[in-house]
C-alpha positions as CSV (number, residue, x, y, z in Angstrom):
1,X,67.1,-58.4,-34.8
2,X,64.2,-59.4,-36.3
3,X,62.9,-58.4,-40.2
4,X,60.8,-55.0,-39.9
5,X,62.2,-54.1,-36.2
6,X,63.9,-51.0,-35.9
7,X,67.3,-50.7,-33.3
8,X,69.9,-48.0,-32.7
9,X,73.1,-49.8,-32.5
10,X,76.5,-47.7,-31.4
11,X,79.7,-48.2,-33.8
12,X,83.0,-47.6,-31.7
13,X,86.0,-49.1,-34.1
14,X,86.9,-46.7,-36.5
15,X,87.4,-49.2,-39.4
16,X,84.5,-50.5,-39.4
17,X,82.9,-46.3,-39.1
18,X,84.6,-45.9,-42.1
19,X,82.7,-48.4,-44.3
20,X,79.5,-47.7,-43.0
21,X,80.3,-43.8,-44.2
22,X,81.7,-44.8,-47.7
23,X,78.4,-47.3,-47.7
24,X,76.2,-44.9,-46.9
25,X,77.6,-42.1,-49.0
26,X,77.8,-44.9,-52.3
27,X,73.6,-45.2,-51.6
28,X,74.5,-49.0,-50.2
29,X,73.4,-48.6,-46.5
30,X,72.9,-52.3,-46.1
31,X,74.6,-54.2,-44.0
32,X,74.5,-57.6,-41.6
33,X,73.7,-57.9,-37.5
34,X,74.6,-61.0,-35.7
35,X,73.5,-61.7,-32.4
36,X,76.7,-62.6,-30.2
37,X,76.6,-65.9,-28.5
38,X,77.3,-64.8,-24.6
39,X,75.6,-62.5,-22.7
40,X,77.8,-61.5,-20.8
41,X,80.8,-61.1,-23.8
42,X,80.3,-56.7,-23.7
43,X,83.2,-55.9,-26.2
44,X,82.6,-53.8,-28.9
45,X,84.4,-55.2,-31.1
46,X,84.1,-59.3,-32.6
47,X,87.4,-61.0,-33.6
48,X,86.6,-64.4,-33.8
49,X,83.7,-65.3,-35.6
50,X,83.0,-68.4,-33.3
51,X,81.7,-65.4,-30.5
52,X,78.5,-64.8,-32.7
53,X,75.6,-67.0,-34.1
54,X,75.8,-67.7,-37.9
55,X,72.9,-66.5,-39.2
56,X,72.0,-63.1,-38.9
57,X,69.8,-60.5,-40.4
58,X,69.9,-58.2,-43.8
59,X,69.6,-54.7,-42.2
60,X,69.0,-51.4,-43.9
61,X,70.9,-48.1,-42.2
62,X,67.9,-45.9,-42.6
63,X,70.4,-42.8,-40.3
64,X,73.5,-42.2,-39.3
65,X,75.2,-40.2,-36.7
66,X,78.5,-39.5,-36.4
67,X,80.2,-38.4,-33.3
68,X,84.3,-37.6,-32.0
69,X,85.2,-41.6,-31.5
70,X,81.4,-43.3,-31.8
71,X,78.6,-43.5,-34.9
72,X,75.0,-44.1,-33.8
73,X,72.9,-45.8,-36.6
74,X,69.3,-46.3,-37.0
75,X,69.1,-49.8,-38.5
76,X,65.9,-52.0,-39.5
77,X,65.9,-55.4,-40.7
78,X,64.7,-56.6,-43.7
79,X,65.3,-60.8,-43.8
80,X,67.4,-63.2,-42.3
């Protein structure tokens, strides 16, 4: 994710749903992307920190969708 590029990224663990909800709804829809390490690593979900690349990008959630056990968000980036 690069700043001013706009992706649709796909939110399956419910925690982290959560937070982007109360985010959004509080007028904070910021948030940070990291780009994971492997390829071929496809979980949705990151628990150890050394699986993604430390430096990411500041991303604004300009939409939100929420579905039964997935949220689809419209993100863009703003700076790295």
């Amino acid at each position: 994710m690069f700043p001013r590029f706009v992706k649709m990224v796909e939110v399956t663990d419910k925690s982290l749903m959560s937070l982007i909800k109360q985010k959004c709804d509080l007028a904070l829809p910021y948030a940070g992307a990291f780009l994971k390490k492997n390829d071929n690593n496809e979980a949705d979900v990151i628990t150890n920190l050394d699986d993604i690349y430390n430096i990411g990008t500041f991303v604004q959630i300009t939409e939100f969708q929420e579905f039964n056990n997935r949220m689809r968000l419209i993100i863009q980036g703003h700076r790295r």
